[in-house]
C-alpha positions in Angstrom: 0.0 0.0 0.0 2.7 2.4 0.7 4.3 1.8 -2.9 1.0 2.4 -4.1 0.7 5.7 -2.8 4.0 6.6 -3.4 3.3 6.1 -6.9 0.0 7.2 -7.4 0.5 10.9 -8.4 -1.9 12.0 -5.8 -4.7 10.2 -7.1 -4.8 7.2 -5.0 -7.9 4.9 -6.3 -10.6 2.5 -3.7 -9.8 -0.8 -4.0 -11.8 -3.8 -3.8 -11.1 -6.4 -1.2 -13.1 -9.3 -1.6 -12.2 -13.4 -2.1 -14.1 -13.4 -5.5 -17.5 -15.2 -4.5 -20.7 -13.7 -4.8 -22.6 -13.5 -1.5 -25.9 -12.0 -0.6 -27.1 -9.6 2.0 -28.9 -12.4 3.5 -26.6 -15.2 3.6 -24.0 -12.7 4.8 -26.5 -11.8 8.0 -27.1 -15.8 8.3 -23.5 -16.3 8.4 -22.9 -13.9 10.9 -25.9 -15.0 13.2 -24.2 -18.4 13.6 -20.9 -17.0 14.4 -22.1 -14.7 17.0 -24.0 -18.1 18.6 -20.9 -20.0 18.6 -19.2 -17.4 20.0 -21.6 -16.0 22.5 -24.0 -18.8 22.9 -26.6 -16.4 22.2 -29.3 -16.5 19.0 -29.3 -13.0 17.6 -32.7 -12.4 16.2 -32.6 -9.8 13.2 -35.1 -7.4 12.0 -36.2 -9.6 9.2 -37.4 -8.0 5.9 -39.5 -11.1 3.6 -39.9 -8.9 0.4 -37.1 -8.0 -2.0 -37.4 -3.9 -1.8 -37.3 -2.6 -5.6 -33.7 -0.9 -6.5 -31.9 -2.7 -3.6 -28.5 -4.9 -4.6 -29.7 -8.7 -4.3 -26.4 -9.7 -4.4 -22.4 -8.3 -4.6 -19.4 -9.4 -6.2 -16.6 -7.3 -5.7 -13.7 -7.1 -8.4 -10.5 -7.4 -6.9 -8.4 -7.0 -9.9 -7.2 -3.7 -9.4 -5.7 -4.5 -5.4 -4.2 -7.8 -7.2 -2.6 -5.7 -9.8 -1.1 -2.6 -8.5 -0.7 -3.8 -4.2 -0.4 -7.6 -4.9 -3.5 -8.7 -3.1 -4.5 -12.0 -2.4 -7.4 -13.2 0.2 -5.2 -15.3 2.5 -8.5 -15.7 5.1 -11.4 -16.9 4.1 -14.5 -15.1 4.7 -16.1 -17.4 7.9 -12.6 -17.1 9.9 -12.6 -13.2 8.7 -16.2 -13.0 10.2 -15.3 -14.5 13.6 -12.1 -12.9 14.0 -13.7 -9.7 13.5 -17.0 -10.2 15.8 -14.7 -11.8 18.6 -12.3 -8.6 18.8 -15.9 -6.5 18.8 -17.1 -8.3 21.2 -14.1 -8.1 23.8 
C-alpha cells in the first residue's frame, strides 16, 4: 500500500477487497448469526425484511483485480474465519 501511494501521483484509487464469490445480504446476516451463537451462545434475532425492496442490490461481487494488480493482493482468510475474527475482537 505504501508503494501504491508513493506512486499514485496523488490520485490514489478505492480498492476492492473481496475473495471473488458472490454472496448475498442475506446469507451474509445468516452467516454472521451463527458465528455470534458459537461465540456467544446467544441466538441474535434480526429485523427480518420477507420482500425484496425494488432498486436494492440482491447480491455483490466485488472485483478485486485492481488491489491484485497494483498492491499484490490475495485473500489469505477466508471469509467465515474473517467473520469470527472480527465479531470476537468487537465483542471483547
Amino acid at each position: 500500500a505504501e508503494r501504491y501511494l508513493s506512486t499514485c501521483g496523488g490520485s490514489p484509487q478505492a480498492f476492492n477487497v473481496s475473495g471473488q464469490q458472490p454472496i448475498s445480504v442475506r446469507e451474509l446476516v445468516e452467516r454472521m448469526r451463527g458465528i455470534y451463537y458459537t461465540i456467544t451462545g446467544i441466538e441474535a434475532k434480526p429485523t427480518v425484511i420477507t420482500d425484496d425492496r425494488v432498486g436494492e442490490i440482491q447480491t455483490q461481487l466485488l472485483d478485486n483485480s485492481l488491489a491484485r494488480k497494483e498492491l499484490g493482493f490475495y485473500r489469505e482468510t477466508d471469509l467465515d474465519a474473517g467473520l469470527y475474527t472480527t465479531i470476537k475482537g468487537a465483542l471483547g
